[in-house]
C-alpha positions in Angstrom: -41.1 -35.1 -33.5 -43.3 -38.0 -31.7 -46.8 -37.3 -31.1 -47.7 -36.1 -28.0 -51.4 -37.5 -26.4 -54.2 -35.2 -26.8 -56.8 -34.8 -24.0 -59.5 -36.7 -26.0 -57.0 -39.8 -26.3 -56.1 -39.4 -22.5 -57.6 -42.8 -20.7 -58.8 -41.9 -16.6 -60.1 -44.3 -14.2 -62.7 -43.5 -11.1 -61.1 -44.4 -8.0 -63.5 -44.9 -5.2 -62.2 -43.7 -1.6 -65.6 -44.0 0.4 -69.1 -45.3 -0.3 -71.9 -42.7 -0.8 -75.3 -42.3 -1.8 -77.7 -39.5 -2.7 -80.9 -38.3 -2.6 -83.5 -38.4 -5.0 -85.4 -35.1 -3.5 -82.4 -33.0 -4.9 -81.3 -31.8 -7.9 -81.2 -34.5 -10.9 -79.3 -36.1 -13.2 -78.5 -33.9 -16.1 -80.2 -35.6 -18.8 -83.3 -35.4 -16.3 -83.5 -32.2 -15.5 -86.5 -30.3 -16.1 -87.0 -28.3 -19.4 -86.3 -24.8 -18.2 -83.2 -25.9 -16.5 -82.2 -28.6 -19.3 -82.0 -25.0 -21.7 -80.6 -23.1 -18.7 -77.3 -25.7 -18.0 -77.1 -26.9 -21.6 -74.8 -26.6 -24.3 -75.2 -27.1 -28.2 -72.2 -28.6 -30.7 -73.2 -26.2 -33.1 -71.5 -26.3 -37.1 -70.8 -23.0 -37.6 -71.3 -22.0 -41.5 -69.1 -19.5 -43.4 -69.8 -16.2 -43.5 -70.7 -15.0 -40.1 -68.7 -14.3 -37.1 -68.8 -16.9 -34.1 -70.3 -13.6 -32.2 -73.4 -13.5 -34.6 -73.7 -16.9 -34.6 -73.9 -17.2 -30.9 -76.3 -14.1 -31.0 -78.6 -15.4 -33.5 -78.8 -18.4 -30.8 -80.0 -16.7 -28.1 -82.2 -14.9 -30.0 -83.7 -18.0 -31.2 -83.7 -20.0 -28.0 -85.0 -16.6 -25.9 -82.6 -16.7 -23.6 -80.7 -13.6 -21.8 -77.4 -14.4 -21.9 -75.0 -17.1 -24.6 -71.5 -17.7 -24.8 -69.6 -20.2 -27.3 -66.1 -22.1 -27.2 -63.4 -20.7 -29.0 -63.7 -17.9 -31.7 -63.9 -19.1 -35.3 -63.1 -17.1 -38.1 -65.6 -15.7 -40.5 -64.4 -17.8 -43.6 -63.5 -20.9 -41.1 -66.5 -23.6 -40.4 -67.0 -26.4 -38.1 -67.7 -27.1 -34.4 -67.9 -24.4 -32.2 -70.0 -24.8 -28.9 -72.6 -22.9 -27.4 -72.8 -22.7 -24.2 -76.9 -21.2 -22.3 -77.3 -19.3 -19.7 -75.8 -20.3 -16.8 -73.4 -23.0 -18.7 -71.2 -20.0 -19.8 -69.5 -20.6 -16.3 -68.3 -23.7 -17.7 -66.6 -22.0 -21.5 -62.7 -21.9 -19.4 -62.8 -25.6 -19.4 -63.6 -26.4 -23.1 -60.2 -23.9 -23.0 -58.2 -26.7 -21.7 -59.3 -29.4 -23.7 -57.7 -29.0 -27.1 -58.8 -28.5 -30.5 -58.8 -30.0 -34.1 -58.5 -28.6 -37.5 -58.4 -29.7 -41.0 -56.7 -27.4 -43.0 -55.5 -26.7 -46.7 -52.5 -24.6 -46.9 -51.2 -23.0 -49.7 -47.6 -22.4 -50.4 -46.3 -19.7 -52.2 -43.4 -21.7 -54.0 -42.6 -25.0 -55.0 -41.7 -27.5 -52.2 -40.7 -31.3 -52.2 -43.6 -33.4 -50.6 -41.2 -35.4 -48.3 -40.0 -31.8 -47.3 -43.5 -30.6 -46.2 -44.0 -33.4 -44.5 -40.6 -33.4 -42.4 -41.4 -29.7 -41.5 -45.1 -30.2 -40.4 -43.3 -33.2 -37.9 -41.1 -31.0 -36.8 -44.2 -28.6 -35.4 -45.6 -31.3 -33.2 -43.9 -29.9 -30.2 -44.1 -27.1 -28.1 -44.6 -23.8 -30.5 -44.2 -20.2 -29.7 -46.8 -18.4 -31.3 -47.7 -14.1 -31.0 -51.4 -13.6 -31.6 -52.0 -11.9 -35.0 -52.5 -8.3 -35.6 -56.3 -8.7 -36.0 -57.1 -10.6 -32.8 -59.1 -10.1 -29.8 -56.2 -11.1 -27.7 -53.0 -9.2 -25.7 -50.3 -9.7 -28.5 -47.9 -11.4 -26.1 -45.7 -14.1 -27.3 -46.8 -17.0 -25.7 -46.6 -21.3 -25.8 -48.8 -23.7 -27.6 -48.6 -27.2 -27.8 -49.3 -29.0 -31.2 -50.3 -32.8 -30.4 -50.0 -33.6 -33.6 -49.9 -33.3 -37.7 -51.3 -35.5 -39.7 -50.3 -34.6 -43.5 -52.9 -36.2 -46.2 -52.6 -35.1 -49.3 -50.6 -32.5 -51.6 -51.8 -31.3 -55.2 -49.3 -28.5 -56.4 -48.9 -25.6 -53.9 -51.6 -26.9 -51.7 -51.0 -28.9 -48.6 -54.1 -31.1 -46.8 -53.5 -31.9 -43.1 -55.1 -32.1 -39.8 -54.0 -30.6 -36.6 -54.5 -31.3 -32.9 -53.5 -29.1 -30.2 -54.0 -26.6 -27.2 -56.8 -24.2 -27.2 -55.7 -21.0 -28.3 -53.4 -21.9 -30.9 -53.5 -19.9 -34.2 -53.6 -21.9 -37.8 -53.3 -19.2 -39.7 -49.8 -18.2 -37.6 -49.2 -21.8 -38.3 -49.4 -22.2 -41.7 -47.1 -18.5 -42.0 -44.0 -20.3 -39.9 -44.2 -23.5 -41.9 -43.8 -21.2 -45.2 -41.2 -19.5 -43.5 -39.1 -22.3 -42.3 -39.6 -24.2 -45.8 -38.1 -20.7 -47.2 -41.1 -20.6 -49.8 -43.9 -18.9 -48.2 -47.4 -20.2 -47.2 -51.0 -19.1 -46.0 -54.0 -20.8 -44.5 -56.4 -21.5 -47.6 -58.8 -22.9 -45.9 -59.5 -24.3 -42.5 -62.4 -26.5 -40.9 -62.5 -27.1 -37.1 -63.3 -30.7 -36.4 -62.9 -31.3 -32.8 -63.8 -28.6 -29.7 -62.7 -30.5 -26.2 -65.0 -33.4 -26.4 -67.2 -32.1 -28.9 -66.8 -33.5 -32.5 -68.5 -32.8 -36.3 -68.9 -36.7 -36.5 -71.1 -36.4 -33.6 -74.9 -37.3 -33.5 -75.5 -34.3 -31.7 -74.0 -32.1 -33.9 -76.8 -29.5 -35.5 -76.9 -26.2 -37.6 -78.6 -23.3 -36.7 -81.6 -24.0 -39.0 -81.5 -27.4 -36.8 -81.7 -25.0 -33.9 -84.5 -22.9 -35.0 -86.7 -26.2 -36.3 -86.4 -28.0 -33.5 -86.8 -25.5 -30.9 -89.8 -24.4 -32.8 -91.3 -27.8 -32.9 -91.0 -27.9 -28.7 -92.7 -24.9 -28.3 -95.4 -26.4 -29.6 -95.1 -29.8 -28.9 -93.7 -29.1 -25.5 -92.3 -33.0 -26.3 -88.8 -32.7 -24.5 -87.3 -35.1 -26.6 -87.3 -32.3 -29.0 -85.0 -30.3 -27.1 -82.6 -33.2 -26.6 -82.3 -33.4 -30.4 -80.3 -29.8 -30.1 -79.6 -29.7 -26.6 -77.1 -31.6 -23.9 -76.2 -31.3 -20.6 -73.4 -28.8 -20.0 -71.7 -31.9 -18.2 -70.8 -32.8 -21.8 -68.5 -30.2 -22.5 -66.9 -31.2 -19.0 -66.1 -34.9 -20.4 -61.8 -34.4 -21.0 -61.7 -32.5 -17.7 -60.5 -34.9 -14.3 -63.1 -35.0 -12.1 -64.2 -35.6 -8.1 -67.6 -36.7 -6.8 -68.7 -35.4 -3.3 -70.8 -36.6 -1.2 -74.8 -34.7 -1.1 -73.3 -33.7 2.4 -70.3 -31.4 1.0 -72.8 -29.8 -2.2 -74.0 -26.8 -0.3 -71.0 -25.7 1.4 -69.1 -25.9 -2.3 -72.2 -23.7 -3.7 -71.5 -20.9 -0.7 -67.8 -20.8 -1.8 -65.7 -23.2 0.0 -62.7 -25.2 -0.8 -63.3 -29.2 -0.9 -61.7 -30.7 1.8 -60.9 -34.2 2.1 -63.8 -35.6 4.3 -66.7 -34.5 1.5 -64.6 -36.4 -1.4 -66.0 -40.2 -2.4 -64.6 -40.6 -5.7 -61.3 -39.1 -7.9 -60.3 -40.1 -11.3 -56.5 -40.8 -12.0 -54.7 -38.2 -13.4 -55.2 -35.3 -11.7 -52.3 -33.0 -11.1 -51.2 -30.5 -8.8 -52.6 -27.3 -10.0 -54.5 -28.8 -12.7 -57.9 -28.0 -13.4 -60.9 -30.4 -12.5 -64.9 -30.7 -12.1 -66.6 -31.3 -9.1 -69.6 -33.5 -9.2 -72.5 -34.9 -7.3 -73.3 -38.3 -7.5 -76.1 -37.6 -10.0 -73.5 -36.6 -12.2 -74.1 -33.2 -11.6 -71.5 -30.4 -12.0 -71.0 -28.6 -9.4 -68.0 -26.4 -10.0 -64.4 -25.8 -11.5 -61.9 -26.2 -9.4 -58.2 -26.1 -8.8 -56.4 -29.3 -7.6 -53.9 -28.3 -5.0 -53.2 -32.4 -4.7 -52.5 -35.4 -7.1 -55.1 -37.7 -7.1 -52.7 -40.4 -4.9 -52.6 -37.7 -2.3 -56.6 -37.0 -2.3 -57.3 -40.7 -2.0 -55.1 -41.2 0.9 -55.5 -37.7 2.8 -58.1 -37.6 5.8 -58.6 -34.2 6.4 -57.1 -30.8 5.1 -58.4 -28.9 1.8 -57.9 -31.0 -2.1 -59.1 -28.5 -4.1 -59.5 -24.6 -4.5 -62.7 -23.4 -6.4 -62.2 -21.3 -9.1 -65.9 -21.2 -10.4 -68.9 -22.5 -8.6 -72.1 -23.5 -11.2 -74.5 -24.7 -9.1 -76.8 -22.8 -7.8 -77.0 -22.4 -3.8 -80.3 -24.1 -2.2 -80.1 -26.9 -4.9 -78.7 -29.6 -2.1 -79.8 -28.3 1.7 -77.5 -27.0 4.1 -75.7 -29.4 6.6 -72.4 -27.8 7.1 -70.9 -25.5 9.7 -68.0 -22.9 9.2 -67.7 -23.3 6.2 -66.8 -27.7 6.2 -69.1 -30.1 5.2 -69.6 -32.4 8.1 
């Protein structure tokens, strides 16, 4: 099967529709934003060890960091390493979008017979496609037979009964289920051996800002002292990161408020849209500082938002910004 873009390989353009600018007095751009609220919106591309669960790891975070509430981006394994955001305080509003930006595994598989190598390969082609997968017994999910798409399957190496590839595709998607159907349909048998996520949405291990926990601890330690908030940068980014793969609208300071109380965006308080955005698809809403602002849900594509005047764009599905941050200029619920 021909392999199918991932969100990380998607190209999106800004479109302008209107000119805009904003003011300096409110909010500020993430990477500017003062040290209690850089730790409260921030996220960390943490590299899980083996061992522990992603629960403990997330625990022994906030425990760290001193912080009331922590939330991560897809459930690892104990045995299984690799990236696996954390999301602070009030970022966890923000986990359902790291949901719809795809994942990355490399993974050894072991068979439980002798296979042909041209044969392993032609299966694992066959399973970039659509998959149907039912959650295993053990998860923390409704076992409901349900669709995944596999981007891709890149095979690397095999020694004997064990098979080195990498795999991209939708959140949510279980290798270890996987590895069992390729077995199956090469009529020999096969189990995940090991397994190594490499890729989160937009957060990779081959990142700079990737860290450990004992990364975590030093670091944090080190600003508590220093109170340097470069420090915190070394561990810390902007929850806006983890919002990089997801299509996104700026609004004018004018419309900020009125998003923050609840409403939908409406046509008149949108100055920007990037191409690609879908009916029904999920997107960010952002001030001009680059701030999030919410999750939304597009009800438009994003020809139709760049020519519509008036009427509602979007739906909000999860509002992150706190209300106060820009002032209120709106009436009835519309940005004027």
């Amino acid at each position: 099967m021909p392999r199918t873009v991932p969100p990380w390989e998607t190209k999106r353009e800004l479109l302008v529709k209107a000119e805009g600018t904003t003011n300096p007095k409110h909010g500020h751009k993430p990477s500017e934003r003062p040290a209690a609220e850089y730790i409260r919106y921030g996220v960390i591309n943490l590299d899980k060890p083996a061992g522990p669960t992603s629960h403990e790891v997330a625990a022994w975070s906030k425990k760290i960091l001193h912080l009331q509430s922590i939330g991560h981006g897809g459930t690892l394994d104990p045995k299984v390493t690799g990236v696996l955001p954390i999301t602070l305080e009030d970022s966890t509003k923000i986990v359902q979008a790291l949901l719809h930006s795809g994942k990355e595994y490399v993974c050894v598989m072991k068979l439980h017979g002798d296979a042909e190598e041209t044969r392993v390969k032609q299966i694992l082609e066959e399973f970039q496609d659509q998959i149907y997968q039912r959650p295993p017994l053990r998860s923390s999910v409704k076992r409901q037979l349900r669709t995944r798409r596999i981007y891709y399957i890149d095979f690397h190496e095999m020694n004997g009964r064990n098979v080195l590839f990498t795999v991209g595709c939708e959140g949510g998607t279980y290798i270890r289920k996987l590895c069992y159907d390729i077995g199956e349909i090469l009529g020999v048998g096969a189990h995940m051996q090991e397994l190594r996520r490499t890729r989160a949405g937009p957060f990779v291990e081959t990142s700079n800002s990737k860290v450990t926990l004992h990364d975590v601890a030093y670091w944090f330690g080190e600003w508590e002292e220093q109170k340097d908030e470069k420090l915190l940068r070394k561990i810390i980014q902007p929850m806006e990161t983890a919002l990089a793969l997801i299509p996104k609208i700026v609004v004018r300071d004018s419309a900020v408020d009125a998003l923050c109380h609840g409403a939908n965006l409406t046509a008149p308080g949108v100055l920007s849209a990037e191409t690609g955005i879908q009916k029904g698809s999920m997107i960010a809403v952002l001030t001009l500082k680059g701030e999030a602002v919410a999750l939304a849900q597009a009800i438009l594509s994003t020809d139709e938002i760049m020519d519509l005047k008036r009427g509602t764009v979007a739906t909000l599905q999860r509002v992150v910004m706190p209300r106060g941050t820009y002032p209120k200029v709106w009436k009835s619920g519309n940005a004027k």
